[in-house]
N, C-alpha and C positions, 0 to 999 in steps of 0.2 A: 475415494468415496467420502474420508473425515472431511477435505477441504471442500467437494461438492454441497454438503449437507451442511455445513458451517456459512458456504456463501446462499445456498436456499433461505438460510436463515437473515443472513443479511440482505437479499432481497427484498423478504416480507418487511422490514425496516423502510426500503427507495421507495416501494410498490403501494404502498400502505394509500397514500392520496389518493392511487387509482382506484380503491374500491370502498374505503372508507367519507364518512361523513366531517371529518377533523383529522386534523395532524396525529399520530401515536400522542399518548401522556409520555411525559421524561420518564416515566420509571420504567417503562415496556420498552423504550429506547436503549437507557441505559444498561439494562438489563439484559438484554439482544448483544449490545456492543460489548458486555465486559463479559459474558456469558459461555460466547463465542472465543474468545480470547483465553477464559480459562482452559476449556475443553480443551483449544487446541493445544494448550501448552503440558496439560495434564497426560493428554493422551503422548506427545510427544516425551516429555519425560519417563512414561511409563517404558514407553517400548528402547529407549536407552537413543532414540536419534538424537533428542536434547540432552549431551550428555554434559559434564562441569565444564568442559573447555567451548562447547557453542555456548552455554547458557552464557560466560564472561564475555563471549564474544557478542552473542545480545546485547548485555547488558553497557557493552563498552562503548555499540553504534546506538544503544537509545540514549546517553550521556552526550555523546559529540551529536550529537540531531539538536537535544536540548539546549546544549551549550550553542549550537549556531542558532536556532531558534531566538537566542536570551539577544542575540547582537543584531537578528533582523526579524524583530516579532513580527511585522507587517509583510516584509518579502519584499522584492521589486518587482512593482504591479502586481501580478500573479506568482513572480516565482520565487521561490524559496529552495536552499544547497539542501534541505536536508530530504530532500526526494533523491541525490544521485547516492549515495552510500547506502539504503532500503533498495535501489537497483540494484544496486554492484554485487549487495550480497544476497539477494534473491537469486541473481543469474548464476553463483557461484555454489550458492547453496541449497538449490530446492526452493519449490512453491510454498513449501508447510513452513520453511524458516523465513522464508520472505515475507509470507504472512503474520508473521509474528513478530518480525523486524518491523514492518510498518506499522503494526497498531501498538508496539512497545514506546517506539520513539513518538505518536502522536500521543499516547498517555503518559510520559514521563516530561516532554514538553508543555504540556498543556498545563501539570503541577508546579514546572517551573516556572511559567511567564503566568500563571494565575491564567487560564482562557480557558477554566471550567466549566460548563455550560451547554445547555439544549443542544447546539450543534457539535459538540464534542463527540457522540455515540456515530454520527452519520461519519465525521473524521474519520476515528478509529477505523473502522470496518472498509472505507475508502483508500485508505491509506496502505490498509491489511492487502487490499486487492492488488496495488500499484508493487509491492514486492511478491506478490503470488503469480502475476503478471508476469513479471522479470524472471520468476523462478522457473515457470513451464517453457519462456523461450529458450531458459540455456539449462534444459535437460538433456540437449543432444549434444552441449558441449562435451568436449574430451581434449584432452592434456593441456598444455601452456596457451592462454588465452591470446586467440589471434587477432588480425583486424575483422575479419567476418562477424568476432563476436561482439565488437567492439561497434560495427554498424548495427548488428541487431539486436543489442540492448540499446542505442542512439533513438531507433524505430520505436522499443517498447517506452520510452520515454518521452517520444514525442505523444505516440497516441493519449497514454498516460496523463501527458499532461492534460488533454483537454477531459478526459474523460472523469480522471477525479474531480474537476472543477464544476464539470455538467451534476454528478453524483452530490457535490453539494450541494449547490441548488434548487434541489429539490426542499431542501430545509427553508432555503431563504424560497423561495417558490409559495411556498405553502403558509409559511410564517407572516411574512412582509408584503407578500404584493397578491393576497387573498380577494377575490373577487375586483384585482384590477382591471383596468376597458382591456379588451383586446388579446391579453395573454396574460393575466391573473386568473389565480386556482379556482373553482365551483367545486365544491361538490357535487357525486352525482355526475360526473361529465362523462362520454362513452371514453375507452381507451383510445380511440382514434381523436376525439375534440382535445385527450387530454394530452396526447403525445401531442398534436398540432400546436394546442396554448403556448405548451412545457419548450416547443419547439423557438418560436419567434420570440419567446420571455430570454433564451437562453442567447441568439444573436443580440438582442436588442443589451442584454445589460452584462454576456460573460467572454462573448467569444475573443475580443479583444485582447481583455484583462487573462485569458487563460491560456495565449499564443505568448504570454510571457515567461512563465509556468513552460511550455511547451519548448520552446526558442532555450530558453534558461538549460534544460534538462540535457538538449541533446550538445549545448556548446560545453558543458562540464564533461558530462560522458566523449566527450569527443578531444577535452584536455587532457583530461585527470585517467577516460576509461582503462587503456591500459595499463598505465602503472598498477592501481587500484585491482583491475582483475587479476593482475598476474602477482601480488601478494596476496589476496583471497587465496587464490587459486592454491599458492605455493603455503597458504598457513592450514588450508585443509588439509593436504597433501600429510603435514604432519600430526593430523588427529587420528591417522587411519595406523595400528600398527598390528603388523603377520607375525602372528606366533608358529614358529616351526617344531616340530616333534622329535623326538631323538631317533627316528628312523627315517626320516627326509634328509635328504642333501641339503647342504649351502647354498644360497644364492646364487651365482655365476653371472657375472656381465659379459 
């Protein structure tokens, strides 16, 4: 229900074009995207899921995102490494930490490489999605991470790709190619002219650029995925610890 209502929220952010006469102001953006990220960290901290060993381990994959971000600010074509570790650990750890693994690593990169700015909120929240994503596929995981899961976070990475890509767009949509011929933004459009515009704008200038992105996501997850899950897997393993009572038995293997 938190992560339902946090992404309602970031909806109203994508959706905003379809019913409004202008793009949101940066401050109702910003606002949205940092908003959403505190609640969710707040409430997770409260209830002890974010406790001192995830929050280091956050903080340790929004540092190596940033630190790869610093060596390929731009990406190849579309794609950029720091989408496969916001996988990896979304798949291993739940939707709520994935979400907050992606939009940790796109705000601690973005103060790193300086790419502060108007599209930064639609990031965040995009980003947020792409480890919440990965976290509800491997909620049915159980024990030492196999190849099955190793294809079906490949799957969530491929989709991913193109979908964060599309979910930006809407910025640069709305921003840059404002009452262009053919599939530039109007105000006022019905939701059917404006998914059609949003449609043909999006072959014509992303789908390309976002099959790299795409292509990129599943040859890492298909190098790296296993090792990578089955250290997740095995450093979770040791967050969890059974306290026995002095009238329980020992363990027994």
């Amino acid at each position: 229900m938190i992560l339902a209502a946090i992404s309602a929220a970031g909806l109203l952010l994508f959706f905003w074009p379809l019913f409004a006469s202008a793009a949101p102001p940066q401050t109702f953006s910003f606002a949205i995207a940092l908003g959403v990220v505190a609640v969710l960290a707040f409430i997770e901290l409260a209830t002890r899921r974010l406790d001192a060993r995830r929050f280091a381990l956050l903080a340790a994959i929004a540092a190596l995102d940033a630190a790869l971000r610093l060596v390929l600010v731009v990406g190849l074509g579309g794609f950029s490494p720091i989408f496969f570790l916001i996988l990896a650990a979304g798949y291993v750890y739940g939707p709520s930490f994935g979400f907050l693994c992606g939009a940790t690593s796109l705000l601690t990169s973005a103060v790193a490489t300086g790419g502060i700015g108007p599209w930064l909120p639609y990031q965040v929240i995009a980003c947020g999605w792409v480890g919440m994503a990965a976290g509800l596929a491997g909620l049915r995981r159980t024990g030492i991470p196999r190849r099955r899961d190793v294809i079906a976070l490949a799957l969530v990475g491929l989709v991913t790709g193109y979908v964060f890509g599309a979910l930006l767009d809407v910025w640069d949509w709305t921003t840059f190619y404002r009452a262009a011929p053919s599939f530039g933004w109007l105000p006022g459009l019905s939701l059917a002219d404006a998914l059609s515009r949003f449609g043909r704008f999006y072959l014509a200038t992303s789908a390309v650029y976002d099959s790299f992105r795409a292509a990129g996501n599943v040859l890492m997850i298909a190098v790296l995925g296993a090792p990578v899950l089955a250290a997740l897997a095995r450093l979770r393993s040791r967050f969890h610890v059974v306290v026995l009572t002095a009238d329980q038995p020992p363990l027994t293997t």
